[in-house]
C-alpha positions in Angstrom: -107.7 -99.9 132.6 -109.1 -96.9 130.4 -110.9 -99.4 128.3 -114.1 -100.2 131.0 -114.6 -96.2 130.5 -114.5 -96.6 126.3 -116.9 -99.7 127.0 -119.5 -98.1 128.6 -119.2 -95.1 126.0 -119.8 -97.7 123.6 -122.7 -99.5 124.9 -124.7 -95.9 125.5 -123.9 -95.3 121.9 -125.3 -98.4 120.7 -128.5 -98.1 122.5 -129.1 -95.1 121.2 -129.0 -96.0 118.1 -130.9 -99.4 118.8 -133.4 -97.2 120.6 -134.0 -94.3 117.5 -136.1 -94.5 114.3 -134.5 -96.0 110.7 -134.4 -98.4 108.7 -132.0 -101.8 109.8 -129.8 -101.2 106.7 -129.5 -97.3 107.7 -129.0 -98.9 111.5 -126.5 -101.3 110.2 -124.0 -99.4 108.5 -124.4 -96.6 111.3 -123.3 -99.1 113.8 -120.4 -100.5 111.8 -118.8 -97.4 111.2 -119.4 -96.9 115.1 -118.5 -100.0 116.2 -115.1 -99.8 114.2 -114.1 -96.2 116.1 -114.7 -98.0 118.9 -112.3 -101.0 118.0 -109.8 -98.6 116.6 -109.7 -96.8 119.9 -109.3 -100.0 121.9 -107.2 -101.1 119.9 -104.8 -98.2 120.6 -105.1 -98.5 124.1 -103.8 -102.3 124.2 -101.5 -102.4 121.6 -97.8 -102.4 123.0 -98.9 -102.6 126.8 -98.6 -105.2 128.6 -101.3 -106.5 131.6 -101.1 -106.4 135.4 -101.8 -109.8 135.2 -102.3 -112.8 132.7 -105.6 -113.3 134.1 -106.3 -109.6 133.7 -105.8 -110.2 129.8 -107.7 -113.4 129.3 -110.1 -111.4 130.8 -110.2 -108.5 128.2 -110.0 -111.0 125.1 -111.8 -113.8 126.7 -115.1 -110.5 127.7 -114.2 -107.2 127.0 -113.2 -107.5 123.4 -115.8 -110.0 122.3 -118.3 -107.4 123.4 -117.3 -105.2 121.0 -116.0 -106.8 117.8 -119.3 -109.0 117.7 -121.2 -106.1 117.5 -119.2 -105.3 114.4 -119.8 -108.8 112.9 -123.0 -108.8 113.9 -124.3 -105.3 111.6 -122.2 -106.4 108.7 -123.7 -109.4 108.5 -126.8 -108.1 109.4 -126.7 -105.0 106.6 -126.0 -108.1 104.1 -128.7 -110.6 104.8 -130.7 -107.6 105.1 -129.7 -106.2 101.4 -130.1 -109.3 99.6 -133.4 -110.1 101.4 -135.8 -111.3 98.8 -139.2 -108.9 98.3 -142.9 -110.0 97.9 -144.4 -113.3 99.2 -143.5 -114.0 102.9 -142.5 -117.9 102.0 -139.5 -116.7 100.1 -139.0 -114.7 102.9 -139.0 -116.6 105.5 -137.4 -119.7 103.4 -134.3 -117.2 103.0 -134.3 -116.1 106.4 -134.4 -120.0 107.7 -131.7 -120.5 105.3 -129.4 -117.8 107.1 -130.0 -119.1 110.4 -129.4 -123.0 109.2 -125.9 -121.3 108.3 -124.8 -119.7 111.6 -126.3 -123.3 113.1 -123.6 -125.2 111.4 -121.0 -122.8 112.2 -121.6 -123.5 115.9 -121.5 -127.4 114.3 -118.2 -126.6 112.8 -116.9 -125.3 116.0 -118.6 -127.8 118.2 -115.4 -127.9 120.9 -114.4 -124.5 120.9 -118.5 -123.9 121.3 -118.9 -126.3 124.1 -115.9 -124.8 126.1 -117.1 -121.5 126.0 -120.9 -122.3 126.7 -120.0 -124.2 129.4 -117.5 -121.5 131.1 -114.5 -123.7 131.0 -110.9 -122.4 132.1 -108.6 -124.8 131.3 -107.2 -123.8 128.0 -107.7 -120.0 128.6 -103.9 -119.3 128.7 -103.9 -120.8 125.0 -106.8 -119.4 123.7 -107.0 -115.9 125.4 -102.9 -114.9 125.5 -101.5 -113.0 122.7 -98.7 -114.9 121.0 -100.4 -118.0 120.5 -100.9 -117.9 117.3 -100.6 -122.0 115.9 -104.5 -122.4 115.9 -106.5 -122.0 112.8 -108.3 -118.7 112.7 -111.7 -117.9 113.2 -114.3 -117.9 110.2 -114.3 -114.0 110.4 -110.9 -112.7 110.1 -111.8 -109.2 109.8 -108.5 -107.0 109.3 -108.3 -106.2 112.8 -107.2 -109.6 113.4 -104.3 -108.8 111.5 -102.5 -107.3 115.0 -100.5 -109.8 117.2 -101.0 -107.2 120.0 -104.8 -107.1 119.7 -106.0 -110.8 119.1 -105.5 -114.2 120.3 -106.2 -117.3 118.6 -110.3 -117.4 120.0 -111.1 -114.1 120.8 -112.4 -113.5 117.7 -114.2 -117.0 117.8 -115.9 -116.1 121.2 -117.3 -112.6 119.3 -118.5 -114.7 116.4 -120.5 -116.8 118.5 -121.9 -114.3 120.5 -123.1 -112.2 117.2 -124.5 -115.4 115.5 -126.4 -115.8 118.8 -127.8 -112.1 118.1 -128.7 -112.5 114.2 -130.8 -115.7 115.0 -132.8 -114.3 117.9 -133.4 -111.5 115.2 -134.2 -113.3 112.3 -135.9 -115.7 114.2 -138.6 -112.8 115.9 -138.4 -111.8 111.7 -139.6 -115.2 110.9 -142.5 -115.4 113.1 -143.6 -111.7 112.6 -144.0 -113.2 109.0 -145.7 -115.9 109.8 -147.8 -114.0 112.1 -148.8 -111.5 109.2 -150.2 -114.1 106.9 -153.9 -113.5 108.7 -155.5 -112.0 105.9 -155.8 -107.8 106.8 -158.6 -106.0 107.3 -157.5 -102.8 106.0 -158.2 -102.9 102.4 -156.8 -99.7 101.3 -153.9 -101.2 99.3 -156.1 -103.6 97.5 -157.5 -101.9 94.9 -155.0 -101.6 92.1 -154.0 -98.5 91.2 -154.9 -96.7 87.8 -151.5 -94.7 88.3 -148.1 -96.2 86.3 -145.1 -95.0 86.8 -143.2 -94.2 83.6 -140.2 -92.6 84.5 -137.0 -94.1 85.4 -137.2 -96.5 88.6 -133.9 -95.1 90.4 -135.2 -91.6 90.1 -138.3 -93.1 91.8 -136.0 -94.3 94.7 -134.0 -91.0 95.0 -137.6 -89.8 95.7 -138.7 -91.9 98.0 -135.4 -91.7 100.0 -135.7 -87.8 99.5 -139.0 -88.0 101.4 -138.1 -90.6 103.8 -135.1 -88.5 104.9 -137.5 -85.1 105.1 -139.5 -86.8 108.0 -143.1 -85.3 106.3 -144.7 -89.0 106.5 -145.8 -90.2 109.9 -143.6 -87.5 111.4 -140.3 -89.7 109.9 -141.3 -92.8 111.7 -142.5 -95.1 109.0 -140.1 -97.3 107.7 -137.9 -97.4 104.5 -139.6 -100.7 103.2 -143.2 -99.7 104.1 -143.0 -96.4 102.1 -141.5 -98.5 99.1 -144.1 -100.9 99.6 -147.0 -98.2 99.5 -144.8 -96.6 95.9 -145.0 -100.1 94.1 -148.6 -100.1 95.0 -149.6 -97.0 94.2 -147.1 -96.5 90.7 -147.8 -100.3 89.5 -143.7 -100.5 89.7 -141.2 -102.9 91.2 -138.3 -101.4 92.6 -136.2 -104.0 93.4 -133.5 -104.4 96.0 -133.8 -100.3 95.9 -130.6 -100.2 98.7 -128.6 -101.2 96.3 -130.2 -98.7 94.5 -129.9 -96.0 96.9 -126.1 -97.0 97.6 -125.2 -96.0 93.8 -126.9 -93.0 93.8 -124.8 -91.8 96.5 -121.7 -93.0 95.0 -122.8 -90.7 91.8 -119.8 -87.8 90.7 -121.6 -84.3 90.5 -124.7 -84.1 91.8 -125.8 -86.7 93.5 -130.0 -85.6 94.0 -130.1 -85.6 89.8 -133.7 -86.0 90.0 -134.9 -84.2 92.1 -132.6 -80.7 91.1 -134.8 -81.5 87.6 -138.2 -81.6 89.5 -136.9 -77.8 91.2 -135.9 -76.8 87.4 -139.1 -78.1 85.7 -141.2 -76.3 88.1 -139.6 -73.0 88.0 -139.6 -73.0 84.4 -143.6 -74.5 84.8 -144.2 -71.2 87.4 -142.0 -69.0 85.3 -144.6 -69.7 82.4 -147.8 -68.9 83.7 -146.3 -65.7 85.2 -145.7 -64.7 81.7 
């Protein structure tokens, strides 16, 4: 079917993305919103057709769908573990990101049959849990709109793509947990030790609308540092905390009018400051 064509589309995207510079959050929400075109599509191509075969579509919902809708569980439960991550010491970080992984653990817990099943490659039940129009099982944990279409789910598919993107998340926060845990040697670049003299006095979001302004411009490192390091280096250098500064960053685009408020003031002030001296 058309679909093996959309699925390798897919997959080139999505290393592509994996494989560029950004933040996670920016990499996140990228990949849902590219993740659910791909869904959408698939979902057009299935709906209201029916199989060669009813092992050709255990197949797609037992393999080929999976694929793709963990992918979209996966970065939406990524972008919000990653926006509510705590800042500052690496204990609370790591004791937050333990936390999340002790969650997906008991979900595979909670599931414990369906899990074993699947893990193990089991057919047996795969006309009940991978035809469409079995519908008297409970639904999975993540009943994501999609699921909403008789045509385009079955009663595990969406099961087999949650356990396949919880699998993803803890590989990830686990590598995040011992990068932290490998960062508590003390550093021998001292730079950011001595405490600044500078305070910043301003408003903090306009500070963030700055620091995304020059994040975006790609005039540090040649745009490959990271979101969270150049905030790091601001809070540092301004004596400021900015807080979860996503959050932040996600109202400011959500402003009416102009949305780059401070910044069109910094332009204004320094014509008016230019337009002075030329008097």
């Amino acid at each position: 079917m058309k679909y093996q064509k959309l699925l390798s589309e897919f997959e080139a995207q999505l290393d592509a993305l994996e494989s560029g510079n950004g933040d996670v959050l920016f990499k996140a929400e990228k990949g849902i919103v590219l993740v659910e075109k791909s869904i959408r599509k698939l979902q057009k191509q299935i709906t209201g057709k029916t199989f060669d075969t009813q092992a050709d579509e255990i197949y797609f919902f037992k393999h080929v769908k999976p694929q793709i809708f963990s992918k979209l569980i996966y970065y939406v439960k990524l972008f919000n573990i990653e926006s509510k991550r705590p800042r500052g010491k690496n204990p609370a970080q790591t004791k937050y990101l333990q936390h999340q992984i002790d969650k997906f653990q008991t979900f595979f817990n909670d599931n414990l049959e369906f899990y074993n099943y699947y893990r193990r490659g089991a057919m047996s039940l795969d006309e009940r849990y991978f035809v469409r129009g079995n519908r008297d099982l409970r639904l999975p944990l993540e009943s994501f709109h999609f699921l909403i279409d008789d045509q385009f789910s079955t009663c595990q598919d969406g099961t087999v793509a949650t356990i396949m993107a919880y699998d993803m998340l803890i590989v990830y926060l686990r590598k995040e947990v011992d990068d932290l845990n490998n960062s508590l040697e003390p550093q021998k670049n001292t730079t950011m030790e001595k405490p600044s003299k500078l305070f910043w006095t301003g408003n903090k979001t306009d500070l963030i609308e700055l620091l995304y302004a020059l994040h975006a411009s790609s005039s540090i490192n040649s745009g490959t540092v990271d979101i969270k390091e150049l905030a790091s280096h601001f809070e540092h250098f301004y004596n400021v905390d900015l807080g979860n500064y996503y959050h932040t960053f996600i109202d400011i685009r959500s402003r009416k009018g102009s949305k780059t408020r401070f910044l069109d003031k910094l332009i204004e002030m320094l014509q008016q400051r230019m337009e002075s001296l030329d008097e």
